[in-house]
PQR file with spaces between the fields and no chain letter, atoms N, CA, C, O and H, PARSE charges and radii, in Angstrom:
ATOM       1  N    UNK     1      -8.541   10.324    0.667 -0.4000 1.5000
ATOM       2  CA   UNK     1      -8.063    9.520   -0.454 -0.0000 2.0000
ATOM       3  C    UNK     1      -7.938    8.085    0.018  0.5500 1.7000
ATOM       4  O    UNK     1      -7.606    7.823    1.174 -0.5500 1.4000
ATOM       5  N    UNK     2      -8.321    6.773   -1.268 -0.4000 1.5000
ATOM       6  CA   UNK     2      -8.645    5.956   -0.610 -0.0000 2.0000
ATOM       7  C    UNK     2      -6.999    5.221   -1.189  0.5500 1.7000
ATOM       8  O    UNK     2      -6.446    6.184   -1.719 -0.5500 1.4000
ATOM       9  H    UNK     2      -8.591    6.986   -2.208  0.4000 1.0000
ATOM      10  N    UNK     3      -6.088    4.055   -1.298 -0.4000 1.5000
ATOM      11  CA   UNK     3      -5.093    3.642   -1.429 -0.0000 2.0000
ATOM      12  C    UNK     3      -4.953    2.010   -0.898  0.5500 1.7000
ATOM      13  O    UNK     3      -4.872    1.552    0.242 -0.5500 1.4000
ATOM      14  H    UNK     3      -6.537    3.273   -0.867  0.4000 1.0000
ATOM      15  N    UNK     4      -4.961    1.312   -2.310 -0.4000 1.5000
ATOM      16  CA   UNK     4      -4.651   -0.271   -1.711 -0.0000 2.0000
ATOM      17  C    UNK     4      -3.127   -0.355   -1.305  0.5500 1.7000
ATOM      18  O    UNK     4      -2.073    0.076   -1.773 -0.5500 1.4000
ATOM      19  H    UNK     4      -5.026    1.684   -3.236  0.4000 1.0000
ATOM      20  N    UNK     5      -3.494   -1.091   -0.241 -0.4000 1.5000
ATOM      21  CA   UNK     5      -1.564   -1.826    0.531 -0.0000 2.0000
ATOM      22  C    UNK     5      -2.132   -3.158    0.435  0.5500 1.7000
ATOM      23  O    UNK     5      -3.266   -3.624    0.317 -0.5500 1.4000
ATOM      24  H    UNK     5      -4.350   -1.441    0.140  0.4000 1.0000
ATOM      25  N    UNK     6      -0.873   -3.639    0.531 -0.4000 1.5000
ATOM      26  CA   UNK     6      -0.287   -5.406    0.778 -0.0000 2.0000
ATOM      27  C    UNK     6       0.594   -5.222    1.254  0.5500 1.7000
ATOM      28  O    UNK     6       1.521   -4.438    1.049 -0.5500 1.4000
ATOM      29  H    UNK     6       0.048   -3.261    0.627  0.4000 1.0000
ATOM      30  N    UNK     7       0.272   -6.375    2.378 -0.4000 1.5000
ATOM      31  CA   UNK     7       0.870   -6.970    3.351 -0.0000 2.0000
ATOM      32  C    UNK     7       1.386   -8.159    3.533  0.5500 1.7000
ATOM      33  O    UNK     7       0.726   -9.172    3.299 -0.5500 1.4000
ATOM      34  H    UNK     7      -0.481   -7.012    2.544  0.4000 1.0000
ATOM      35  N    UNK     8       2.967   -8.207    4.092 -0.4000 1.5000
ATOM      36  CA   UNK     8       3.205   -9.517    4.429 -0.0000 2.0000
ATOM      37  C    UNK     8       4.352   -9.597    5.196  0.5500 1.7000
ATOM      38  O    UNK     8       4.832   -8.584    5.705 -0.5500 1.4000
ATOM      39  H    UNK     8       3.503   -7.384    4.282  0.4000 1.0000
ATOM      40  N    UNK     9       4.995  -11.033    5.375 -0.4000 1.5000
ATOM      41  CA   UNK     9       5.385  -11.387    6.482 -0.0000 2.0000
ATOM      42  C    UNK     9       7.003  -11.320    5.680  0.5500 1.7000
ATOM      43  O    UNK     9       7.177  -11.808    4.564 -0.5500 1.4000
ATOM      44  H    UNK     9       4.605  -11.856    4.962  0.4000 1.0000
ATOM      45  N    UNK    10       8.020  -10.685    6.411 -0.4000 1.5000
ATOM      46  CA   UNK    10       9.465  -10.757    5.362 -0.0000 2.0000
ATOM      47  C    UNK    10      10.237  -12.338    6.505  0.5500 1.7000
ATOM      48  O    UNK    10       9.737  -13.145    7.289 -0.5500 1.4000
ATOM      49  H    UNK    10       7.878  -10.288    7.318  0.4000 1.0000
ATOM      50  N    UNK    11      11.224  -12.153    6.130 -0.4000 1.5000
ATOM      51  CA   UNK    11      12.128  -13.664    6.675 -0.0000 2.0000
ATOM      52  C    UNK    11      12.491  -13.498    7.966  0.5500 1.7000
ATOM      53  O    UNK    11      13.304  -14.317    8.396 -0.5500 1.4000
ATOM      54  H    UNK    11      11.630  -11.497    5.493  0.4000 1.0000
ATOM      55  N    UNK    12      11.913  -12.238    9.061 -0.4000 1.5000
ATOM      56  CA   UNK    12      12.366  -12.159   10.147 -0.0000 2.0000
ATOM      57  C    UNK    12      10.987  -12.297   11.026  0.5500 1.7000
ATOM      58  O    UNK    12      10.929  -12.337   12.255 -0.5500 1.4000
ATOM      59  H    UNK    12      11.253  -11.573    8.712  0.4000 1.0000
ATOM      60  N    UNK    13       9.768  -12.368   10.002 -0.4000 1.5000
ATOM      61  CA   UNK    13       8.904  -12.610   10.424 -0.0000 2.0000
ATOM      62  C    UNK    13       8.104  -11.166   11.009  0.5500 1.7000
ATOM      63  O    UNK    13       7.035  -11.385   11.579 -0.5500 1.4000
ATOM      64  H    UNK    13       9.815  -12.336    9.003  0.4000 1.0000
ATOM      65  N    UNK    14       8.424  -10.110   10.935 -0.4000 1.5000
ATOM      66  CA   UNK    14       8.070   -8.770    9.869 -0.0000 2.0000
ATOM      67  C    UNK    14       7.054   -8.515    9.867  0.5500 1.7000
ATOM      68  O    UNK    14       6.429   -9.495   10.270 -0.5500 1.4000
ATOM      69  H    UNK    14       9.291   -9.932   10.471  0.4000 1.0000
ATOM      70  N    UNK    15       6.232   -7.492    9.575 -0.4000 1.5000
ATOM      71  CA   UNK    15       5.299   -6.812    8.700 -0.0000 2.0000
ATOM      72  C    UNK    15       6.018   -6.521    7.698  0.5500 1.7000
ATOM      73  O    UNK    15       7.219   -6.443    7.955 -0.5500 1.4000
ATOM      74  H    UNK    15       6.740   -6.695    9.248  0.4000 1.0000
ATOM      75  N    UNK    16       5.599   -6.259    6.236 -0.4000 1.5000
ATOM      76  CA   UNK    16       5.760   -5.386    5.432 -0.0000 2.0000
ATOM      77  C    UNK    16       4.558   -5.443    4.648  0.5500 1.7000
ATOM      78  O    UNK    16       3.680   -6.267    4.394 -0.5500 1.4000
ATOM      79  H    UNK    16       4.623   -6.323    6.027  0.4000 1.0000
ATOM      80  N    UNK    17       4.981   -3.728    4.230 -0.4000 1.5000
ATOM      81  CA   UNK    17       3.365   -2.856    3.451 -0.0000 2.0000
ATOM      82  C    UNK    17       3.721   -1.778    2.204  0.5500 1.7000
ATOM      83  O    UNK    17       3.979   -0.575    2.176 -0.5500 1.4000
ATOM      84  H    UNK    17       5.695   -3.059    4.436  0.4000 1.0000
ATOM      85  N    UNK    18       3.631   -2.555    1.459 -0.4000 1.5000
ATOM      86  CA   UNK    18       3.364   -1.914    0.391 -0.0000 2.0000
ATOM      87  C    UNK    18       2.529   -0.998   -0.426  0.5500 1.7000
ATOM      88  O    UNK    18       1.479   -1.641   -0.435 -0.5500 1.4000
ATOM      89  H    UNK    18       3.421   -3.533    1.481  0.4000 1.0000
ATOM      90  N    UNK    19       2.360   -0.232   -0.921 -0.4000 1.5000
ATOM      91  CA   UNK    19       1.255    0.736   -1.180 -0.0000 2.0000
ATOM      92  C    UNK    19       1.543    1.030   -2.474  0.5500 1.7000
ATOM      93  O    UNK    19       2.199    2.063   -2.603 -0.5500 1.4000
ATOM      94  H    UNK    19       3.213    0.290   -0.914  0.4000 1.0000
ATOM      95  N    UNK    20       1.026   -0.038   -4.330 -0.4000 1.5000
ATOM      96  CA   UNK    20       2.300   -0.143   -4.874 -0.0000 2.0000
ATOM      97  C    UNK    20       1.814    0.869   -5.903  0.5500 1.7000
ATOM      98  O    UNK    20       2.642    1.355   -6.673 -0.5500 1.4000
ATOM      99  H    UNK    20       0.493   -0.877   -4.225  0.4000 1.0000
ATOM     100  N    UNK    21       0.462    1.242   -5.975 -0.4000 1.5000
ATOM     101  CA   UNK    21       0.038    2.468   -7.110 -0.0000 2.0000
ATOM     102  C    UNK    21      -0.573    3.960   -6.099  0.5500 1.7000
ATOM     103  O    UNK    21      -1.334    3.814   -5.142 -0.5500 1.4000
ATOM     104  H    UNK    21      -0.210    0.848   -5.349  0.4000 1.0000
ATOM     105  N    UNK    22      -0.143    5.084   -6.482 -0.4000 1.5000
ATOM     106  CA   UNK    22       0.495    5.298   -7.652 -0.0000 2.0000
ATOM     107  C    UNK    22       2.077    5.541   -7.292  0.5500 1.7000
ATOM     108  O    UNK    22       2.725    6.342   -7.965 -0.5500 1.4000
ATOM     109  H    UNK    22       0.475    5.203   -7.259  0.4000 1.0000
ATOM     110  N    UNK    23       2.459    5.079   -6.596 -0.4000 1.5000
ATOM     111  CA   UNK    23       4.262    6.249   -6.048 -0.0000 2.0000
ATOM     112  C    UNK    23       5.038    4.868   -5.701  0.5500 1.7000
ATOM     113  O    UNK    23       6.134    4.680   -6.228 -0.5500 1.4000
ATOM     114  H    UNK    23       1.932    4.428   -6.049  0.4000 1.0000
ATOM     115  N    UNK    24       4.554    4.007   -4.924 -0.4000 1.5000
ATOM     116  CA   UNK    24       5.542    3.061   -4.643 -0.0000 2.0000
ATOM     117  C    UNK    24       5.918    3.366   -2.552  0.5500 1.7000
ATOM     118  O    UNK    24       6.999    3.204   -1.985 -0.5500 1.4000
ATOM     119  H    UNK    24       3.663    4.159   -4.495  0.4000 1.0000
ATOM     120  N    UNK    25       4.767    3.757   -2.013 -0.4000 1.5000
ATOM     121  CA   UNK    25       5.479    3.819   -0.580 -0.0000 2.0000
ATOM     122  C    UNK    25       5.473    2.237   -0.282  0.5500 1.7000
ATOM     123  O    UNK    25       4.940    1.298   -0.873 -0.5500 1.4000
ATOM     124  H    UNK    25       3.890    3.889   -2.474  0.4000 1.0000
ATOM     125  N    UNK    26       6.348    2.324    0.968 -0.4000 1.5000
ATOM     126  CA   UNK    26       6.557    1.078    1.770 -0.0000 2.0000
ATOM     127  C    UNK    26       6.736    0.877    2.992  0.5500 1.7000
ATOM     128  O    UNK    26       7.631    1.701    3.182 -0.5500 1.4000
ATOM     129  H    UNK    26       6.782    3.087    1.448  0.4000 1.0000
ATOM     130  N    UNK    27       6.547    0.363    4.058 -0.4000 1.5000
ATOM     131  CA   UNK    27       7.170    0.801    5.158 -0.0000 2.0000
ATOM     132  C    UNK    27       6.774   -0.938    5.785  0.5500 1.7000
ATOM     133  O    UNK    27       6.498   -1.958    5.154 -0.5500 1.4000
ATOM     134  H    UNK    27       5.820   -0.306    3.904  0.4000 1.0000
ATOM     135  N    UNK    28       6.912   -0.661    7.404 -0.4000 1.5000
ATOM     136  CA   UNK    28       7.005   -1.978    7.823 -0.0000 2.0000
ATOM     137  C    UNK    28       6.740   -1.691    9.435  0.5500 1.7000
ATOM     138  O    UNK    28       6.403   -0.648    9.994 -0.5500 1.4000
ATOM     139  H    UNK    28       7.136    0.168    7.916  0.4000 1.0000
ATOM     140  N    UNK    29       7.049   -3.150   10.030 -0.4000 1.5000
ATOM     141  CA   UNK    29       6.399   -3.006   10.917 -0.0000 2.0000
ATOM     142  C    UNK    29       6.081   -4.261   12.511  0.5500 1.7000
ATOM     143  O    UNK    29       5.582   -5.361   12.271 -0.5500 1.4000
ATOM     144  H    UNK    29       7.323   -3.998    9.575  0.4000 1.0000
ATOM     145  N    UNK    30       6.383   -3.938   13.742 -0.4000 1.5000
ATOM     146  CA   UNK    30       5.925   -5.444   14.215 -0.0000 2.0000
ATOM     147  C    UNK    30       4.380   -6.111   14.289  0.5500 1.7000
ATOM     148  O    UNK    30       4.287   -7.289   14.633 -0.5500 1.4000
ATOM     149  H    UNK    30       6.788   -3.045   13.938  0.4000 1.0000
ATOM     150  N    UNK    31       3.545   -5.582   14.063 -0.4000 1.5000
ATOM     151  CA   UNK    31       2.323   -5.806   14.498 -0.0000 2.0000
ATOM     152  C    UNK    31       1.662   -5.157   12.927  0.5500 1.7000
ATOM     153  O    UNK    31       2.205   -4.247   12.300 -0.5500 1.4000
ATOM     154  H    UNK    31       3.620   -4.625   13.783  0.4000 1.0000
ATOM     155  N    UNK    32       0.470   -5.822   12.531 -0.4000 1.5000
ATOM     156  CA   UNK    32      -0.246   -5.898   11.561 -0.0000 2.0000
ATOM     157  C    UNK    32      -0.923   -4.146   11.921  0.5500 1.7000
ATOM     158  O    UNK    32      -1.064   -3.372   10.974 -0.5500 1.4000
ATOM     159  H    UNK    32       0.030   -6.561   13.041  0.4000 1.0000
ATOM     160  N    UNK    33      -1.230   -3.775   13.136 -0.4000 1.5000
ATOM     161  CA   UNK    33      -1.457   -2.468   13.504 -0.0000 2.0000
ATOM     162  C    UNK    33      -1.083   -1.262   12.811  0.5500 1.7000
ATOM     163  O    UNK    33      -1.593   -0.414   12.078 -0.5500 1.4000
ATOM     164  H    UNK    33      -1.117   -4.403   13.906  0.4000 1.0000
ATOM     165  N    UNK    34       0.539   -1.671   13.600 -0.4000 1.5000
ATOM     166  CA   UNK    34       1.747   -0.478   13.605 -0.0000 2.0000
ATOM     167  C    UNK    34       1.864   -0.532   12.220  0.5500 1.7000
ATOM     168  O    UNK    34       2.155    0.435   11.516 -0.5500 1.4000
ATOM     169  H    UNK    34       0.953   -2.360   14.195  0.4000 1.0000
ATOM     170  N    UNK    35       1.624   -1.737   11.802 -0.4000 1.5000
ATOM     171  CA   UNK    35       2.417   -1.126   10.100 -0.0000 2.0000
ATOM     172  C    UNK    35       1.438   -0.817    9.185  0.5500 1.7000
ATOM     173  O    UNK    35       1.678   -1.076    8.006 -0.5500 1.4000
ATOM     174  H    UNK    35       1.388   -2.522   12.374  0.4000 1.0000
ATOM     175  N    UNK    36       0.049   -0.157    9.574 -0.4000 1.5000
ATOM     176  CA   UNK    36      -0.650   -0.230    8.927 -0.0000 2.0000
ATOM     177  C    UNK    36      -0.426    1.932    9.109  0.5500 1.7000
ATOM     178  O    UNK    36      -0.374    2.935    8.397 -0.5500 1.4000
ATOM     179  H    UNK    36      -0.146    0.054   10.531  0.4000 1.0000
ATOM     180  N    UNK    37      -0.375    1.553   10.448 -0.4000 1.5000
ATOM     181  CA   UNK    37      -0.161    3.376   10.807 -0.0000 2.0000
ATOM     182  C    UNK    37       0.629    3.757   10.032  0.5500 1.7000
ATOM     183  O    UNK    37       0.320    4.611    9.201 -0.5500 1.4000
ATOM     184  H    UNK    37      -0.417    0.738   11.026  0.4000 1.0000
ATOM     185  N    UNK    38       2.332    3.018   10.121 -0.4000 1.5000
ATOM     186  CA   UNK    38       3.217    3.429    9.819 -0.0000 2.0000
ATOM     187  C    UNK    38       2.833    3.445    8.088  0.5500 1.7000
ATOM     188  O    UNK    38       3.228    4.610    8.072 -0.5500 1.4000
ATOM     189  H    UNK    38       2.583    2.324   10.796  0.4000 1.0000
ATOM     190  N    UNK    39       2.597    3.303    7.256 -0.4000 1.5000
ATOM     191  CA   UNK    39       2.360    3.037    6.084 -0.0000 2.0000
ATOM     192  C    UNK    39       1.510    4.624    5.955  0.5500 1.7000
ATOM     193  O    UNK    39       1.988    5.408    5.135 -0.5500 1.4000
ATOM     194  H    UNK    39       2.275    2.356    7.268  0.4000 1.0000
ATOM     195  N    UNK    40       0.117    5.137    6.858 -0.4000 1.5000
ATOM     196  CA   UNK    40      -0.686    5.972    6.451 -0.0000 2.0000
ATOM     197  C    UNK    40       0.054    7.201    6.808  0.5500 1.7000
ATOM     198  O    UNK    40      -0.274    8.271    6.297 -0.5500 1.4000
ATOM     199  H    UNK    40      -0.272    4.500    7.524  0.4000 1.0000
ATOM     200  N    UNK    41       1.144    7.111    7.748 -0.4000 1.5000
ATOM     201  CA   UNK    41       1.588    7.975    8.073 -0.0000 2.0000
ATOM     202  C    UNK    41       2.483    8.330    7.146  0.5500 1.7000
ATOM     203  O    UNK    41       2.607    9.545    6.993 -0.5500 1.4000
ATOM     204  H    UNK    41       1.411    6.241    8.163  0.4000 1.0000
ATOM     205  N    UNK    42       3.368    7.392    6.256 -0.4000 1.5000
ATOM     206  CA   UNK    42       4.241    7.748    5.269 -0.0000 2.0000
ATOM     207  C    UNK    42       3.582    8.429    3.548  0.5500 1.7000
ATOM     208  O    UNK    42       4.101    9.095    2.653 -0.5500 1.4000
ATOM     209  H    UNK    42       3.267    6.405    6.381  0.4000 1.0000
ATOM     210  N    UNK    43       2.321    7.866    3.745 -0.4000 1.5000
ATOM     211  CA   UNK    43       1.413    8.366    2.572 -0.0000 2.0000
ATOM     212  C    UNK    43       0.920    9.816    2.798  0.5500 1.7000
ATOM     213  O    UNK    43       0.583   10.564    1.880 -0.5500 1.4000
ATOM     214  H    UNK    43       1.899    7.325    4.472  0.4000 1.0000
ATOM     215  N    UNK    44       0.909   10.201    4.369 -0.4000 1.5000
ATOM     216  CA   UNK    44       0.246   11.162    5.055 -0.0000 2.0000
ATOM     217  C    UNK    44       1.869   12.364    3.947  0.5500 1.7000
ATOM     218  O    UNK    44       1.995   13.022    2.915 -0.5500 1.4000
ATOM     219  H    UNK    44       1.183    9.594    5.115  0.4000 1.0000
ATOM     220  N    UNK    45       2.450   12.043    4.809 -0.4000 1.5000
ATOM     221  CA   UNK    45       3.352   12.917    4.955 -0.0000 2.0000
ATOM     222  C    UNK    45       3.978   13.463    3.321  0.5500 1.7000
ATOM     223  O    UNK    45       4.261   14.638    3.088 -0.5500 1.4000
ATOM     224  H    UNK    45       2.348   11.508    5.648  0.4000 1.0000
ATOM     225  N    UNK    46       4.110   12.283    2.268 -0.4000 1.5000
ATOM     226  CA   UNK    46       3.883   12.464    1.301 -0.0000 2.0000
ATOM     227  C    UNK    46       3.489   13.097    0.229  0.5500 1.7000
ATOM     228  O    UNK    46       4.065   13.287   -0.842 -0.5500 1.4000
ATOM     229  H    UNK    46       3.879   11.329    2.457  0.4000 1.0000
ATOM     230  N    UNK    47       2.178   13.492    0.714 -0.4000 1.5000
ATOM     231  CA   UNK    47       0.853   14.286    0.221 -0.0000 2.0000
ATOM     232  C    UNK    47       1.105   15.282    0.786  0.5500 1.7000
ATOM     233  O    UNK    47       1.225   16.210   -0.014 -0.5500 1.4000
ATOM     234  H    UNK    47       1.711   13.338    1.585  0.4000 1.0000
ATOM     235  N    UNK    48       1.253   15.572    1.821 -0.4000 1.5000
ATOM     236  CA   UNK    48       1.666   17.025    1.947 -0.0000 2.0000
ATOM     237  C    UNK    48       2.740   17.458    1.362  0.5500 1.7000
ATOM     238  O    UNK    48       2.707   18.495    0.699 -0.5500 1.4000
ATOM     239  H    UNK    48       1.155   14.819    2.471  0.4000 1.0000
ATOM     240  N    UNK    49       4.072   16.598    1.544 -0.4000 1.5000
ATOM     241  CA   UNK    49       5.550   17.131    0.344 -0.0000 2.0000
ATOM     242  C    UNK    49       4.629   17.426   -1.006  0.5500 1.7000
ATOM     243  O    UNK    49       4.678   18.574   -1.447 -0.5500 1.4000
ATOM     244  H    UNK    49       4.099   15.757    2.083  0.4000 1.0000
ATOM     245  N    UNK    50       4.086   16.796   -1.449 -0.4000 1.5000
ATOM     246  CA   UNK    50       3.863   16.978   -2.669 -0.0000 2.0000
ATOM     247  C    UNK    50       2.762   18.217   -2.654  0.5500 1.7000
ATOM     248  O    UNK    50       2.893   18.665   -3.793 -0.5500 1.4000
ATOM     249  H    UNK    50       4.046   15.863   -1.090  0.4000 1.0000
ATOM     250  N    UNK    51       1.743   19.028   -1.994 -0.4000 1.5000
ATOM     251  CA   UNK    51       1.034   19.931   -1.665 -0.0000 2.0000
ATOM     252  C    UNK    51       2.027   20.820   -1.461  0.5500 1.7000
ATOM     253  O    UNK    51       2.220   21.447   -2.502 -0.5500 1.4000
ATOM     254  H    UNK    51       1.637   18.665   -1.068  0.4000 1.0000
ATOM     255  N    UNK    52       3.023   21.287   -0.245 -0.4000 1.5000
ATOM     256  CA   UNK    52       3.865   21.903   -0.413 -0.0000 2.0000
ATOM     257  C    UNK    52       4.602   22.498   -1.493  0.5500 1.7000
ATOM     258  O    UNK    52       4.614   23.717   -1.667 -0.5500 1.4000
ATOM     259  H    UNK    52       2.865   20.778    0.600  0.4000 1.0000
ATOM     260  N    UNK    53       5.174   21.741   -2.174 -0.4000 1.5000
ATOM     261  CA   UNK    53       6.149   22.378   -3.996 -0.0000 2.0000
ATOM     262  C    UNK    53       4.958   22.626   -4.611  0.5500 1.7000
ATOM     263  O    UNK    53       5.292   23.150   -5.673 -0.5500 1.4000
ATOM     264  H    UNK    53       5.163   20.751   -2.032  0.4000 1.0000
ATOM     265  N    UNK    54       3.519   22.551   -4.574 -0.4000 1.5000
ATOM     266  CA   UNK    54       3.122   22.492   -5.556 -0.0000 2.0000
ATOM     267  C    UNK    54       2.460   21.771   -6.533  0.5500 1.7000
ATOM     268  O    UNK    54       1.535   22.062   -7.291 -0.5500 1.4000
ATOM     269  H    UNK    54       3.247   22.125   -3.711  0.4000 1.0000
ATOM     270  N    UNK    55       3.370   20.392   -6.298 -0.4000 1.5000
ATOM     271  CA   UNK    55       2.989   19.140   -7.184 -0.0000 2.0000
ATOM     272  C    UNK    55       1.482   18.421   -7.493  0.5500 1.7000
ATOM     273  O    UNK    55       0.622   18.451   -6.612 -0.5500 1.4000
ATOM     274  H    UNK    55       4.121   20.156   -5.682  0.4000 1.0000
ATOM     275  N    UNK    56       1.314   18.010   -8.323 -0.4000 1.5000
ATOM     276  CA   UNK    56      -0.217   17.345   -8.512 -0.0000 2.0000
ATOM     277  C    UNK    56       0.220   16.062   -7.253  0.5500 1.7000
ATOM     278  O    UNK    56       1.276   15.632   -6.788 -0.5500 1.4000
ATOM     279  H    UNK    56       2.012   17.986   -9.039  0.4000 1.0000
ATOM     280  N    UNK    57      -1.251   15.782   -7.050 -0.4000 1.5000
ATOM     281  CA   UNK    57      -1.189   14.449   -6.653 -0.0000 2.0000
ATOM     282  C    UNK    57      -1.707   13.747   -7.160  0.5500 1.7000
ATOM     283  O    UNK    57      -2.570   14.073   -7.976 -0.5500 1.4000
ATOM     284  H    UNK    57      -2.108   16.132   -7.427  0.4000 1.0000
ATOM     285  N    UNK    58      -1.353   12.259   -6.851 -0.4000 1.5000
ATOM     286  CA   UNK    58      -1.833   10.925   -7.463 -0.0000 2.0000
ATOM     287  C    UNK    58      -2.651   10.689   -8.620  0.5500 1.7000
ATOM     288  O    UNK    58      -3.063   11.839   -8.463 -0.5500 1.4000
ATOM     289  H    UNK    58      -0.652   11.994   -6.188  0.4000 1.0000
ATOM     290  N    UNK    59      -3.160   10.367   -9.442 -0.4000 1.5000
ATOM     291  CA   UNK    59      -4.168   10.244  -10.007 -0.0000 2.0000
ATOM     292  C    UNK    59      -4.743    8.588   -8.970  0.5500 1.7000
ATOM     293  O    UNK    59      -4.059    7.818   -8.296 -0.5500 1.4000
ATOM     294  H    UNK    59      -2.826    9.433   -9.569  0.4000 1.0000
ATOM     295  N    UNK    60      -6.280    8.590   -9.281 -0.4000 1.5000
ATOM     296  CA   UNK    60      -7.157    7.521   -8.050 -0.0000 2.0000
ATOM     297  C    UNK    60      -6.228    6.425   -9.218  0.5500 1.7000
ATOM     298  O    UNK    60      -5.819    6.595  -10.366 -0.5500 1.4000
ATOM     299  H    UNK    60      -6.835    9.216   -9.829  0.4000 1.0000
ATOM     300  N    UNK    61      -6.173    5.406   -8.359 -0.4000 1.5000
ATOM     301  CA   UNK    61      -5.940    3.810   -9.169 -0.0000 2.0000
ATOM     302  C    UNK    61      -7.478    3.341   -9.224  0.5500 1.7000
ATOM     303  O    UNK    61      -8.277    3.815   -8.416 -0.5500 1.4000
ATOM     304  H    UNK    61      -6.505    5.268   -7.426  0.4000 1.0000
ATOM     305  N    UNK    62      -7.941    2.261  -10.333 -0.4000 1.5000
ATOM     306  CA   UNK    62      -9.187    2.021  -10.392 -0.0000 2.0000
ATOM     307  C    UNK    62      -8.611    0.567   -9.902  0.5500 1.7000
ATOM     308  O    UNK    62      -7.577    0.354  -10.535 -0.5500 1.4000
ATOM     309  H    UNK    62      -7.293    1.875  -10.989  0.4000 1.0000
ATOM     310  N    UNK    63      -8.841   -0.281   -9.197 -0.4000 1.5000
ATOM     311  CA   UNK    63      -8.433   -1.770   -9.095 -0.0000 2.0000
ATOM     312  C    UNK    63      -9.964   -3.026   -9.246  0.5500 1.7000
ATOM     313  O    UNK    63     -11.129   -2.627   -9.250 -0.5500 1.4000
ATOM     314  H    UNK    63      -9.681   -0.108   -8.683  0.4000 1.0000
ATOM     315  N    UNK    64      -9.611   -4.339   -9.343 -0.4000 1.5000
ATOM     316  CA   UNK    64     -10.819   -4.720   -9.425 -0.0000 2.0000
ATOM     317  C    UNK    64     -10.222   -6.245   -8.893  0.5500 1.7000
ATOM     318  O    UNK    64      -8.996   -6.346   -8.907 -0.5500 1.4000
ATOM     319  H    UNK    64      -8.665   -4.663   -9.341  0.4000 1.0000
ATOM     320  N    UNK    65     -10.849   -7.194   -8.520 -0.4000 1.5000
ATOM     321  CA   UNK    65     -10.574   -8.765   -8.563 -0.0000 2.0000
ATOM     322  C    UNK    65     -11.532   -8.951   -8.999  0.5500 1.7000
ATOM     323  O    UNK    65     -12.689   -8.539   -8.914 -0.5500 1.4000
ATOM     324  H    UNK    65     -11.845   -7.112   -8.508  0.4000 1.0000
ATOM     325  N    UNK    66     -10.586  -10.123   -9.871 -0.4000 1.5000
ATOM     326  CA   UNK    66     -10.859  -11.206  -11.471 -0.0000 2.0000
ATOM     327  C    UNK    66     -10.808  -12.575  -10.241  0.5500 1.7000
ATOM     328  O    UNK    66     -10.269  -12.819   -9.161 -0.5500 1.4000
ATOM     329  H    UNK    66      -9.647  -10.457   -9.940  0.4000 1.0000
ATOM     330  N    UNK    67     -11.622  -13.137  -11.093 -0.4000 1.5000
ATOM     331  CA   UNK    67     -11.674  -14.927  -10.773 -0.0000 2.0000
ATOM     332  C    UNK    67     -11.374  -15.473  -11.904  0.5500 1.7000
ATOM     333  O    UNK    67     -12.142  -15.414  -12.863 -0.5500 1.4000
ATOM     334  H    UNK    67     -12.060  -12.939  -11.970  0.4000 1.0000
ATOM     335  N    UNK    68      -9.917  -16.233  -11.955 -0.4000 1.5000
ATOM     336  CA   UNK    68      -9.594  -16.830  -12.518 -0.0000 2.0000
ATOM     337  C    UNK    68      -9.703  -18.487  -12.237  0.5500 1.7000
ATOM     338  O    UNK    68      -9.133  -19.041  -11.297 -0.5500 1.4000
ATOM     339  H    UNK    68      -9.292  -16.280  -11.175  0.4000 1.0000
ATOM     340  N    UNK    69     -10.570  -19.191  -13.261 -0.4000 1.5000
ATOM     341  CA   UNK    69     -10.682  -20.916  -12.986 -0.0000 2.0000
ATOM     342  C    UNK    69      -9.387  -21.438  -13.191  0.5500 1.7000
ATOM     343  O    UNK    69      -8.876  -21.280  -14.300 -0.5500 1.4000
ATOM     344  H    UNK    69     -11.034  -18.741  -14.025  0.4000 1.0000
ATOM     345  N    UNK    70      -8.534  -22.267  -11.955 -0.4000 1.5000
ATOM     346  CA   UNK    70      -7.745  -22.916  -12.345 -0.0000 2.0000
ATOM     347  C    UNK    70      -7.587  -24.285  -11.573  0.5500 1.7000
ATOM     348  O    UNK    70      -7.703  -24.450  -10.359 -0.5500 1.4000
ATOM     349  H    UNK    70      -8.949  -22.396  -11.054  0.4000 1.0000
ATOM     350  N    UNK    71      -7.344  -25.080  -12.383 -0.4000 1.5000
ATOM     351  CA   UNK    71      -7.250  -26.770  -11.624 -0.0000 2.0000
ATOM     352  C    UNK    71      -8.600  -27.379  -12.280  0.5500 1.7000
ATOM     353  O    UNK    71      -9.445  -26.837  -12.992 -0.5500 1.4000
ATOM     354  H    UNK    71      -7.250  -24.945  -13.369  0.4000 1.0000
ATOM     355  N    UNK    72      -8.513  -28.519  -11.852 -0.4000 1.5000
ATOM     356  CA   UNK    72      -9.257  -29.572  -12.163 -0.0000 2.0000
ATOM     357  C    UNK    72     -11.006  -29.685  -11.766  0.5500 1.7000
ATOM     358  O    UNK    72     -11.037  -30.309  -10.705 -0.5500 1.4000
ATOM     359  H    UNK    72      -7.827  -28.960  -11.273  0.4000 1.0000
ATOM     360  N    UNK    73     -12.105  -29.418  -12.089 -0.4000 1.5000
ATOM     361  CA   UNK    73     -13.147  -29.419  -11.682 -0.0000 2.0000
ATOM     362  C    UNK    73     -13.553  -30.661  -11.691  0.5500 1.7000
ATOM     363  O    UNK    73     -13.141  -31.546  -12.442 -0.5500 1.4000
ATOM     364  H    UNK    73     -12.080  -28.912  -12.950  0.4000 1.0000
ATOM     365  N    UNK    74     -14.391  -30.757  -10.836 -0.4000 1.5000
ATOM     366  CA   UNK    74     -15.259  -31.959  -10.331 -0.0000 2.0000
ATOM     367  C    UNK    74     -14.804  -33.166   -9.170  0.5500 1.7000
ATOM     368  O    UNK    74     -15.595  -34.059   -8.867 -0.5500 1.4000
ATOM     369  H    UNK    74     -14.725  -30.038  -10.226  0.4000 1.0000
């Protein structure tokens, strides 16, 4: 399963990773690495809770980037 994250820097200077469709995981991190693990590992583990009871999983998110014109041309 494939899953967009965002990443960024919090006020301690941080990782943080968001993973914001479909459930909302998050996790964090010192190194752009670790928090990338730590993030697949919390999605990992997830998917199995939810395999375990039973539960459906996720439906796929479809995502896309738009170009939006903004400012002054020329």
């Amino acid at each position: 399963m494939r899953f967009t994250i965002e990443i960024e820097h919090d006020e301690d200077e941080r990782f943080c990773v968001s993973c914001p469709a479909p459930t909302g995981w998050q996790s964090q991190g010192d190194t752009r690495e670790e928090t990338i693990a730590n993030i697949k590992e919390a999605i990992t583990l997830s998917l199995e809770d939810l395999e375990e009871r039973g539960d459906p999983f996720p439906s796929p998110v479809l995502q896309e980037t738009v170009e939006v014109p903004y400012g002054k041309a020329g």
